[in-house]
C-alpha positions in Angstrom: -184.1 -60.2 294.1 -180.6 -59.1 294.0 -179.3 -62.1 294.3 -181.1 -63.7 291.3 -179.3 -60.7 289.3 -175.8 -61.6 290.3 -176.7 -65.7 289.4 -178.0 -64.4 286.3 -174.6 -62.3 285.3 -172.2 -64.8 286.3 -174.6 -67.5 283.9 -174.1 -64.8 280.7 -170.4 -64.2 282.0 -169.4 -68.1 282.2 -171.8 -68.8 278.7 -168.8 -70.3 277.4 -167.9 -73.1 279.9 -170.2 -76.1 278.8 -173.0 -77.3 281.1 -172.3 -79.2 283.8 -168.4 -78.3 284.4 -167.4 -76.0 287.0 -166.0 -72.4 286.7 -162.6 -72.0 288.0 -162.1 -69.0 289.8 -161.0 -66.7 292.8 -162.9 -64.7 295.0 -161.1 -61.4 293.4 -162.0 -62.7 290.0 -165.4 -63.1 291.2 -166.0 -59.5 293.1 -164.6 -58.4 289.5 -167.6 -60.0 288.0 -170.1 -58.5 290.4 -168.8 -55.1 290.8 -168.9 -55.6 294.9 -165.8 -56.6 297.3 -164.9 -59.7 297.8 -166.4 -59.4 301.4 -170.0 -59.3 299.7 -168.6 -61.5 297.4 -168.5 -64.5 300.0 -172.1 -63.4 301.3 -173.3 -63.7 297.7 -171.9 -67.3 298.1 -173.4 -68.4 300.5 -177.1 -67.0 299.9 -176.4 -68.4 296.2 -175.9 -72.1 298.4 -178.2 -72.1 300.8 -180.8 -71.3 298.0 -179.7 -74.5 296.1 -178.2 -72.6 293.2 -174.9 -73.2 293.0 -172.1 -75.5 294.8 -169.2 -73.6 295.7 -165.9 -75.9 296.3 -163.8 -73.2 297.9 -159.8 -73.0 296.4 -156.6 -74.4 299.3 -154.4 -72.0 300.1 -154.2 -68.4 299.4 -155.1 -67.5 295.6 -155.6 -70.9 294.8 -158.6 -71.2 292.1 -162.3 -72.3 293.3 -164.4 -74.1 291.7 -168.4 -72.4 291.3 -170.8 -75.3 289.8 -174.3 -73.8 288.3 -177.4 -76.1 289.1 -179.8 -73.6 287.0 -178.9 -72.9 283.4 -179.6 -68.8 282.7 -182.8 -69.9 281.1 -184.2 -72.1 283.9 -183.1 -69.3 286.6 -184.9 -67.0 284.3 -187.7 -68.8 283.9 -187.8 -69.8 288.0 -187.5 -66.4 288.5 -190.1 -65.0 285.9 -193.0 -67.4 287.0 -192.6 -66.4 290.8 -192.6 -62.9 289.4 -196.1 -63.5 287.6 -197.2 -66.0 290.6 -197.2 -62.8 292.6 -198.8 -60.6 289.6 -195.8 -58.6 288.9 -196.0 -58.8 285.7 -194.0 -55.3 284.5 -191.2 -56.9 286.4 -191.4 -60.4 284.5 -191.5 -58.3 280.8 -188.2 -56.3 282.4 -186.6 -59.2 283.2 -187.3 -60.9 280.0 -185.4 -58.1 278.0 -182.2 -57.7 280.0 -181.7 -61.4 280.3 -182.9 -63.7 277.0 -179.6 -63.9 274.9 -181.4 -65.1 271.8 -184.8 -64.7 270.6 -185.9 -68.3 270.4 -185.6 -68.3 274.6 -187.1 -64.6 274.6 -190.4 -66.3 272.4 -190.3 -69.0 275.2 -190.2 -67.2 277.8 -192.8 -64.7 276.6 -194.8 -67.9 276.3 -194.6 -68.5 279.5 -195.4 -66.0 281.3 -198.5 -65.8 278.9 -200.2 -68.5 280.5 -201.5 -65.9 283.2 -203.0 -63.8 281.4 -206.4 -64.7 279.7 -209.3 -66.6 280.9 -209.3 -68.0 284.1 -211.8 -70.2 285.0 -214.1 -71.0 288.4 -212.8 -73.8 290.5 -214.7 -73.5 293.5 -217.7 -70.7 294.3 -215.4 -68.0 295.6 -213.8 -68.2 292.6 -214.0 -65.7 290.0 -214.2 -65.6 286.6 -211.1 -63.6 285.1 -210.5 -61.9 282.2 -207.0 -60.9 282.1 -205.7 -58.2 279.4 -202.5 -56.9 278.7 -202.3 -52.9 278.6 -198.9 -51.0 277.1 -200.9 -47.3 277.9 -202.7 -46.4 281.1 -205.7 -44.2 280.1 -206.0 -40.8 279.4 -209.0 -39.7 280.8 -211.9 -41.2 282.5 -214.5 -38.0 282.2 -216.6 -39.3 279.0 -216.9 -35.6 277.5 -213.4 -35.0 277.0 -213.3 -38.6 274.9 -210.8 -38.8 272.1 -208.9 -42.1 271.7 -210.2 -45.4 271.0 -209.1 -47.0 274.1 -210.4 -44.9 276.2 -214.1 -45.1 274.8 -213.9 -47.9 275.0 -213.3 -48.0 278.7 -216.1 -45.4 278.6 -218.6 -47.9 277.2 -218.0 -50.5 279.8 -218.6 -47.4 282.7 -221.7 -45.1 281.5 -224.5 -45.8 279.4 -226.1 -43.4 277.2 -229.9 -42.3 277.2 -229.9 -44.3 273.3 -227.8 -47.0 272.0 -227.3 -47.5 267.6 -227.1 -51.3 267.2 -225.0 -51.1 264.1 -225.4 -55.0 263.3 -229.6 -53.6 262.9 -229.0 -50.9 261.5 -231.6 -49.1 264.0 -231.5 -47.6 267.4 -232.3 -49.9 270.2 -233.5 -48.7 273.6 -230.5 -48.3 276.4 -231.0 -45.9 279.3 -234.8 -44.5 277.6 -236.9 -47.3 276.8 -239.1 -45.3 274.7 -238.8 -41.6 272.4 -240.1 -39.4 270.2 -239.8 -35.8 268.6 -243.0 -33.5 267.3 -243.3 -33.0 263.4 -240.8 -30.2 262.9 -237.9 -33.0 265.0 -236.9 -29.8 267.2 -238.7 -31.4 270.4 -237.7 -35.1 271.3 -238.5 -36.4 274.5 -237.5 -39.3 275.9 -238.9 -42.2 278.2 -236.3 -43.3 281.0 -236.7 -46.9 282.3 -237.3 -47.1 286.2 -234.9 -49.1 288.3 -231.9 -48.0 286.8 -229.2 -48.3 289.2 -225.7 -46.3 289.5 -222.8 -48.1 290.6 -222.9 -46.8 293.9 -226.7 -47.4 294.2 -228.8 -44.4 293.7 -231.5 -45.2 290.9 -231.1 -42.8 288.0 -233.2 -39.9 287.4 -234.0 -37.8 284.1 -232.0 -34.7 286.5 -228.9 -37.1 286.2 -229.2 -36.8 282.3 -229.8 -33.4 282.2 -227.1 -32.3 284.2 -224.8 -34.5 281.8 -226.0 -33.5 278.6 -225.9 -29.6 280.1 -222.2 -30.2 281.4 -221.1 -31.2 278.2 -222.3 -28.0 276.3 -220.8 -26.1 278.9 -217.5 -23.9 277.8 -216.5 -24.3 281.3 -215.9 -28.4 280.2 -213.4 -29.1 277.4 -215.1 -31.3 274.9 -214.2 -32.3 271.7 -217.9 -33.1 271.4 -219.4 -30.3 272.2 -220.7 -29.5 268.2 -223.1 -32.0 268.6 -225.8 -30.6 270.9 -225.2 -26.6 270.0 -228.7 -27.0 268.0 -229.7 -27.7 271.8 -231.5 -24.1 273.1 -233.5 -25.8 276.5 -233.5 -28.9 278.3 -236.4 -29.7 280.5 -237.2 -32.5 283.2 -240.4 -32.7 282.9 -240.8 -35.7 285.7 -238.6 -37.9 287.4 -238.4 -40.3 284.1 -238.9 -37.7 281.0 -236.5 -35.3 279.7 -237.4 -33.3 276.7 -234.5 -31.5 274.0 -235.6 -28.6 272.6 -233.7 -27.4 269.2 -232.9 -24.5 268.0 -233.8 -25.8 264.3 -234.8 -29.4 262.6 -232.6 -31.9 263.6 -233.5 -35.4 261.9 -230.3 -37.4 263.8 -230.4 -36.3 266.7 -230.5 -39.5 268.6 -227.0 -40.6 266.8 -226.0 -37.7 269.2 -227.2 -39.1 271.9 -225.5 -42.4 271.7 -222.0 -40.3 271.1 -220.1 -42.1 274.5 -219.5 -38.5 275.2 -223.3 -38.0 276.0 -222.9 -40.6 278.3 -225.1 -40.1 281.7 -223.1 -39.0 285.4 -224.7 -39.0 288.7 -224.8 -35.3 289.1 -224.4 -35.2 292.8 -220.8 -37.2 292.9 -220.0 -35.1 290.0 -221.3 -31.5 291.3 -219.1 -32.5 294.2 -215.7 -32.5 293.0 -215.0 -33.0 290.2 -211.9 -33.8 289.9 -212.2 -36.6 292.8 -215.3 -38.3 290.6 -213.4 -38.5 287.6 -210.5 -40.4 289.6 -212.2 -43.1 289.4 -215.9 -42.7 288.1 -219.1 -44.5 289.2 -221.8 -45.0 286.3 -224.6 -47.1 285.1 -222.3 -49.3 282.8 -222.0 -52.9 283.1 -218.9 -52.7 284.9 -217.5 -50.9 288.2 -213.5 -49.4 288.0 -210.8 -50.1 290.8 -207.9 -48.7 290.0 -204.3 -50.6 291.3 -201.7 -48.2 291.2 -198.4 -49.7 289.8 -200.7 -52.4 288.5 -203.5 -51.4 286.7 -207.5 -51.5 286.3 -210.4 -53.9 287.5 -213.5 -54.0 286.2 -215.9 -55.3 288.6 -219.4 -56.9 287.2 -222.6 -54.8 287.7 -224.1 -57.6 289.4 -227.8 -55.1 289.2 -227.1 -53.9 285.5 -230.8 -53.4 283.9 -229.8 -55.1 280.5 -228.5 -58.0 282.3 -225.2 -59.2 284.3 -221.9 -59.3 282.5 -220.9 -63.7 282.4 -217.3 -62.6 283.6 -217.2 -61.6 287.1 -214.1 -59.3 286.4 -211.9 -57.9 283.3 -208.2 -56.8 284.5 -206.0 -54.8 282.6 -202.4 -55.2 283.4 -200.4 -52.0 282.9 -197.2 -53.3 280.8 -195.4 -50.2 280.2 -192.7 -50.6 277.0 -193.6 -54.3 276.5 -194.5 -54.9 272.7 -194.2 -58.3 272.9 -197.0 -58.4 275.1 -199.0 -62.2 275.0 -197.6 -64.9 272.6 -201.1 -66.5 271.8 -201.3 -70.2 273.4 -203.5 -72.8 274.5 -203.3 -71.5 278.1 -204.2 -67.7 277.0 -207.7 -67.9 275.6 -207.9 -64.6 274.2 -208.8 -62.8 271.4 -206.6 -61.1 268.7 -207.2 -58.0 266.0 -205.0 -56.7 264.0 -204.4 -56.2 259.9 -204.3 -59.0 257.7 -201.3 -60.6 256.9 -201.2 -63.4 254.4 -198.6 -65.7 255.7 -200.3 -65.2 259.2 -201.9 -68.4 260.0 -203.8 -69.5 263.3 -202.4 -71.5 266.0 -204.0 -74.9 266.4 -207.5 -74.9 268.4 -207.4 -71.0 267.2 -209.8 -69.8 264.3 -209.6 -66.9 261.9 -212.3 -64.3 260.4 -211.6 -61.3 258.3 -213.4 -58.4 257.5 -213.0 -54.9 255.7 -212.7 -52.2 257.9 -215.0 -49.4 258.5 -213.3 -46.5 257.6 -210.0 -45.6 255.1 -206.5 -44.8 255.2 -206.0 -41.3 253.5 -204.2 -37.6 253.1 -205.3 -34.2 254.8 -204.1 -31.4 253.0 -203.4 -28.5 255.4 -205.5 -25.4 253.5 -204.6 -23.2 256.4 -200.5 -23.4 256.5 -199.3 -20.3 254.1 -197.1 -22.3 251.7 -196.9 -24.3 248.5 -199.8 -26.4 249.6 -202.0 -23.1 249.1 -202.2 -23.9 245.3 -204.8 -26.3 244.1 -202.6 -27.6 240.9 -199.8 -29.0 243.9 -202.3 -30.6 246.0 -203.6 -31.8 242.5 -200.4 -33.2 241.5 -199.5 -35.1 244.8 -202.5 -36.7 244.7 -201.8 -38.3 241.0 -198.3 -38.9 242.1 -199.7 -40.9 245.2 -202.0 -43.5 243.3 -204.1 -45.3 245.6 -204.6 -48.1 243.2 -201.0 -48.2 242.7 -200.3 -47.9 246.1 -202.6 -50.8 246.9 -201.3 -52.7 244.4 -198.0 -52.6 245.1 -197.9 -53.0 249.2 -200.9 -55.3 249.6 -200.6 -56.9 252.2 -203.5 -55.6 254.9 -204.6 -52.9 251.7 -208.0 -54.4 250.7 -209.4 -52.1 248.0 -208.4 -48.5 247.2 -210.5 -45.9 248.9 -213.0 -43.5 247.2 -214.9 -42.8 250.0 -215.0 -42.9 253.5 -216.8 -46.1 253.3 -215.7 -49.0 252.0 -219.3 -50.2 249.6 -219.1 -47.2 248.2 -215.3 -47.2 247.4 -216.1 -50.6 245.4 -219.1 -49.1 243.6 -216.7 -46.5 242.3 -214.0 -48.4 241.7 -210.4 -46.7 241.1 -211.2 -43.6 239.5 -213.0 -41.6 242.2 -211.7 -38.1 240.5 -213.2 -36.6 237.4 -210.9 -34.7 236.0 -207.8 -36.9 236.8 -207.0 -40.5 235.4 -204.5 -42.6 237.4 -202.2 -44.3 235.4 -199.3 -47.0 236.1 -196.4 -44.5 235.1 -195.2 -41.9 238.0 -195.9 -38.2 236.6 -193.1 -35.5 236.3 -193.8 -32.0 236.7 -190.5 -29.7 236.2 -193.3 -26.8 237.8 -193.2 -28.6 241.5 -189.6 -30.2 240.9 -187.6 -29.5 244.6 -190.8 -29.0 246.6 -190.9 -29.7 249.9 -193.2 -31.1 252.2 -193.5 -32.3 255.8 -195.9 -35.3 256.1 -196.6 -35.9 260.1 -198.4 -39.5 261.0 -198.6 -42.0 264.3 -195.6 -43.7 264.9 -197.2 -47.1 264.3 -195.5 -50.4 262.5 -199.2 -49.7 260.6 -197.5 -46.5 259.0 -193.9 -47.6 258.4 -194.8 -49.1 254.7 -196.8 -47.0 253.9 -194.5 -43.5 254.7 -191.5 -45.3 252.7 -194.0 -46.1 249.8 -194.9 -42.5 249.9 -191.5 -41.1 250.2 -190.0 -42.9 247.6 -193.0 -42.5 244.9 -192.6 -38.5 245.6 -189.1 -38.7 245.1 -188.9 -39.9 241.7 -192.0 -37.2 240.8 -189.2 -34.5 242.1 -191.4 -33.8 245.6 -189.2 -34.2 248.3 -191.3 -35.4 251.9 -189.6 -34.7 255.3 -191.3 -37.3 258.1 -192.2 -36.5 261.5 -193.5 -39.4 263.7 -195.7 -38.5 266.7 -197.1 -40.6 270.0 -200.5 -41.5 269.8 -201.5 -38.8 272.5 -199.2 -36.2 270.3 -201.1 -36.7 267.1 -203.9 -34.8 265.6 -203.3 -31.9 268.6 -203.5 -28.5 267.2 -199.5 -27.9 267.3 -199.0 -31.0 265.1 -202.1 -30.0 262.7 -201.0 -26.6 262.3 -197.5 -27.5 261.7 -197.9 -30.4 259.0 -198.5 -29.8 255.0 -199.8 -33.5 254.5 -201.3 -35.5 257.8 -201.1 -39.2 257.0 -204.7 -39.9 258.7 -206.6 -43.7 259.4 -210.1 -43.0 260.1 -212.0 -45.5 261.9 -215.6 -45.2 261.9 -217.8 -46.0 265.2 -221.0 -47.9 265.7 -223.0 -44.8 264.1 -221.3 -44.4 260.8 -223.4 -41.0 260.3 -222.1 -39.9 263.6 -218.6 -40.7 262.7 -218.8 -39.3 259.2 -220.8 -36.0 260.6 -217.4 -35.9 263.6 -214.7 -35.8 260.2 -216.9 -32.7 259.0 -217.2 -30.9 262.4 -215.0 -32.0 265.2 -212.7 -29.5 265.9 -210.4 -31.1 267.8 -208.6 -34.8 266.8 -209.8 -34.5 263.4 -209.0 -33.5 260.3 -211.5 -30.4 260.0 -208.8 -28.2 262.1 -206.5 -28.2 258.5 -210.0 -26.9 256.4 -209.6 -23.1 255.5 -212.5 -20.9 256.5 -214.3 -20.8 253.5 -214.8 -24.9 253.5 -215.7 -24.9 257.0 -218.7 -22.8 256.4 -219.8 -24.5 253.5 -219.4 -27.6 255.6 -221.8 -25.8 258.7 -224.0 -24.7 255.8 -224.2 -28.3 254.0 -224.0 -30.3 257.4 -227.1 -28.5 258.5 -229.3 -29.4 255.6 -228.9 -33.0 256.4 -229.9 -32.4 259.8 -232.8 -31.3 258.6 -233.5 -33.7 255.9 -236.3 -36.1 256.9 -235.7 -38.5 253.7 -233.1 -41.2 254.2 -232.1 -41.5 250.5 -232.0 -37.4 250.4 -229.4 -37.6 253.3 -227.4 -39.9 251.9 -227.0 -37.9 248.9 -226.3 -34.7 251.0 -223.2 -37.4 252.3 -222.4 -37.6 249.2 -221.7 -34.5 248.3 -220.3 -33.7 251.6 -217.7 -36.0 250.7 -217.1 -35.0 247.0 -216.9 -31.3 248.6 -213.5 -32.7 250.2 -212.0 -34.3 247.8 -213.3 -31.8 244.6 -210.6 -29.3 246.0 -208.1 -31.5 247.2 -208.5 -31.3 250.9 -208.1 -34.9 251.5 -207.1 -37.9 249.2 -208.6 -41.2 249.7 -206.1 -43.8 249.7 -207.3 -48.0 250.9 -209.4 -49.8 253.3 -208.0 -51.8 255.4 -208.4 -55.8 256.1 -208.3 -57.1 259.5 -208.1 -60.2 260.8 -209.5 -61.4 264.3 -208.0 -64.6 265.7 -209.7 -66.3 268.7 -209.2 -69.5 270.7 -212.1 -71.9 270.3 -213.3 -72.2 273.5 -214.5 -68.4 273.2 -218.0 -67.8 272.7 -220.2 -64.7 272.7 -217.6 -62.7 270.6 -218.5 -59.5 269.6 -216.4 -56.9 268.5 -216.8 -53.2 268.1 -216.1 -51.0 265.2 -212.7 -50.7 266.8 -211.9 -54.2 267.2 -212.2 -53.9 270.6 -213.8 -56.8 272.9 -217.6 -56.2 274.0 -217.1 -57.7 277.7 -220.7 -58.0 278.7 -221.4 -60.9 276.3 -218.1 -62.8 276.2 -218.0 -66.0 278.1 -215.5 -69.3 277.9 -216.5 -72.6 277.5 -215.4 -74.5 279.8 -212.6 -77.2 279.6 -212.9 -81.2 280.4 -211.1 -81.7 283.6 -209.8 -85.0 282.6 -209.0 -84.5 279.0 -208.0 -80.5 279.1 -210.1 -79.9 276.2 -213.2 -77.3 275.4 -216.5 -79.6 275.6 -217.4 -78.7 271.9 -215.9 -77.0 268.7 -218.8 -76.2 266.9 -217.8 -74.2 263.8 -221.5 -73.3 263.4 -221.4 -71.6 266.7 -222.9 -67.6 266.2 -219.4 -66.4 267.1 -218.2 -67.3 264.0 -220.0 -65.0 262.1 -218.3 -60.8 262.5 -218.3 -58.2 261.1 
């Protein structure tokens, strides 16, 4: 490919000389060029000719000038050179390519284009043809052992893996049966036993056993196993198999949730002989009950293979690849040719593509402010963390920005943030005007956050709105894998904090209160983490619905009474998709569900999807 490289400098050094005239020039001038001698220089010639690039009329007489004449403009070499890159599924090479060469970005957005067209859905053409998925990754994953679970990405990858002994169909509101089929618990709910289906198949063909979830659920409560997860089943005091299909839980006290527990993807169920094994060999590249089978490309990335034997029924695409793009941003420009499917926050100029359709939602979960009640400092009186949190109005804040800011948050959730409108606190009244305080003037603060374009807005906003209240804010911007670790936690006065809530809301809300790592619980002083244990474990025990949710309430009001956290907006997102997709369903994350997504496919003669039904039941997210 060197060769392409030296067509591709002499294109951007001779830019000037109008298409279709030739370059005068000697051989010195042109070794110059290319940083070689002009021995390699004629070589480069010649490969550049016999390739059909250029036409070379050589100079008469010593020093005499030659003429080079350039069949391929820079963008048509690049484009040549891009495809056969993509052709061969080099894909990191094409992106690289893209950014050292495209001089402007209206050939950068068509070239991006282009290469686009590979990725996406790819339909059957004959029967040894697959049908492909094809993603765009900028991150490889972090981990593939389900208990050690902490980004979004990589539960996903989780869910598509393992399956877990229940499942919390949030649509329903209920639980619905996954690995058990059936369950219960005795009157006291510190016994539940539950009913595994038979026929259950691992990946590598052994049927699961109720030993399989017993050594999973034991190996996450083990210290031995680092698990952010590991607060869920403490109340957990014996496990028993009690035949090849049953496993029984018995509790240490009442515990009225705990089959939101279960369907945590941490709990998710391991073949406990691959995994007694070694380890560290299993979790390479894991084998599960999920849906889909992993292969892992080095250099390229992963493949996931179709359970063709999974027990709730085999996934419609035959394989899902995620292509590792390392430092691409610019991933996919969305096309005809790339049927895929887009989340991201609402923007109000952002319209659809044609054959493309929009649907917005609210966003489980809010955007808000951890106060760090452990850090000695100025943070350790209540009337500062008071007065930053009327200095940073979420109403005004809203307001002001828009944009992707549905509604100002008052609570976690966004319902209940509309019941209560703008005034969540009691003993405060937000007004329009920016309050002064000559008592905090000159305090500093560090306020730590993702480095995400999601943030950038919102930190200036923040900034500038302390400034003219006399609070001066010092920003630090962490990676993703950086963020919420104990260093960063311990170190920040403010953490600038976008909670997403999972499937099970209550298992979400119950991880804010008592995850100890990734979550905002490691900045609560002592005294507020043990009224938190205390509170959390009255709900647990509370059999009455409407008496839980008042427990959550208070829960909640117990954070913000004492200015541990400030609420600030819910977010609107926005998923675009192409209209030949059908069996859409997202996850609380946005994420893809790949067992149910399938294509429609296209007319062969006219190129089009057979139908556009509007009415179709994709249409309709949440």
């Amino acid at each position: 490919m060197q060769i392409a490289h030296h067509y591709l400098e002499l294109c951007r050094a001779y830019s000037a000389v109008p298409q279709g005239l030739p370059v005068s020039l000697t051989l010195e001038e042109l070794a110059e060029r290319l940083h070689c001698t002009v021995r390699n220089v004629k070589l480069v010639i010649r490969k550049m000719s016999e390739a059909g690039w250029i036409t070379w009329v050589p100079g008469r007489g010593r020093g005499n000038k030659s003429e080079l004449h350039f069949h391929y403009t820079l963008e048509e070499m690049l484009m040549k050179q891009t495809a056969e890159f993509a052709e061969k599924e080099q894909y990191q090479q094409a992106f690289e390519w893209i950014h050292q060469y495209a001089d402007t970005p209206l050939m950068k957005e068509q070239l991006l284009q282009h290469v686009s067209r590979y990725f996406g859905y790819k339909a059957k053409v004959t029967e040894q043809d697959a049908d492909v998925l094809r993603l765009p990754i900028n991150k490889p994953y972090r981990t593939f052992d389900p208990a050690a679970l902490l980004f979004a990405n990589d539960v996903h990858l989780s869910r598509q893996l393992f399956d877990t002994i229940v499942r919390y169909d949030r649509a329903a509101g209920d639980f619905v049966p996954s690995l058990a089929h059936h369950w219960e618990s005795d009157e006291t709910c510190t016994v539940w036993t539950f009913y595994l289906r038979k026929g259950v198949l691992f990946h590598h063909g052994r049927e699961l056993e109720a030993a399989d979830a017993a050594y999973s659920i034991r190996r996450l409560l083990s210290p031995e196993v680092f698990s952010p997860q590991r607060w869920m089943l403490e109340d957990v005091r014996q496990i028993r198999v009690l035949n090849r299909i049953t496993i029984q839980f018995v509790l240490d006290k009442p515990h009225v949730l705990f089959p939101h527990c279960l369907t945590s993807p941490s709990a998710a169920i391991l073949p406990r002989e691959l995994c007694e094994a070694d380890p560290a060999a299993y979790f390479a590249c894991p084998v599960g009950t999920g849906p889909f089978r992993l292969e892992i490309r080095p250099g390229y990335g992963y493949l996931l293979h179709a359970n063709e034997r999974y027990y709730l029924g085999r996934p419609f695409l035959d394989v899902v690849e995620h292509i590792l793009l390392r430092d691409s941003p610019e991933l996919v420009v969305m096309t005809d040719a790339c049927n895929m499917v887009q989340r991201a926050p609402y923007a109000p100029r952002s319209k659809p593509e044609h054959d493309w359709q929009a649907v917005e939602c609210i966003s489980s979960g809010c955007a808000l402010l951890s106060f760090n009640r452990r850090k000695e400092g100025p943070l350790q009186d209540a009337g500062l963390r008071r007065y930053v949190r009327s200095v940073i109005q979420a109403c005004a804040m809203v307001e002001e920005l828009g944009e992707s800011r549905a509604i100002a948050a008052a609570s976690f959730l966004p319902d209940k943030s509309l019941r209560i409108g703008c005034d969540p606190y009691r003993d405060e009244k937000e007004t329009a005007d920016i309050p002064y305080s000559s008592a905090y003037a000159g305090t500093e603060l560090t306020l730590h956050c993702k480095d995400s374009y999601k943030t950038y807005e919102d930190i200036d906003w923040i900034v500038n709105r302390c400034l003219k209240a006399g609070l001066h804010i010092r920003v630090a911007l962490h990676e993703r894998d950086e963020f919420l670790t104990p260093d960063v936690m311990d170190e920040a006065d403010l953490v600038l904090y976008e909670v997403v809530l999972d499937e099970s809301e209550t298992l979400s809300l119950l991880e804010l209160f008592m995850q100890e790592e990734g979550s905002i619980r490691r900045m609560f002083d002592d005294p507020l983490r043990a009224e938190l244990n205390r509170r959390v474990a009255l709900l647990l025990a509370e059999p009455e619905p409407r008496k839980r949710l008042d427990l959550f309430d208070k829960l909640e009001s117990l954070l913000t009474e004492d200015c541990s956290i400030h609420f600030l907006y819910h977010r609107r997102m926005q998923t675009t998709y192409h209209k030949s997709v059908r069996g859409l369903r997202l996850n609380a994350f946005g994420h893809i569900d790949y067992r149910h997504i399938w294509f429609e496919p296209q007319d062969p003669l006219t190129g089009e999807t057979a139908s556009a039904d509007s009415s179709s039941p994709f249409m309709t997210i949440h």
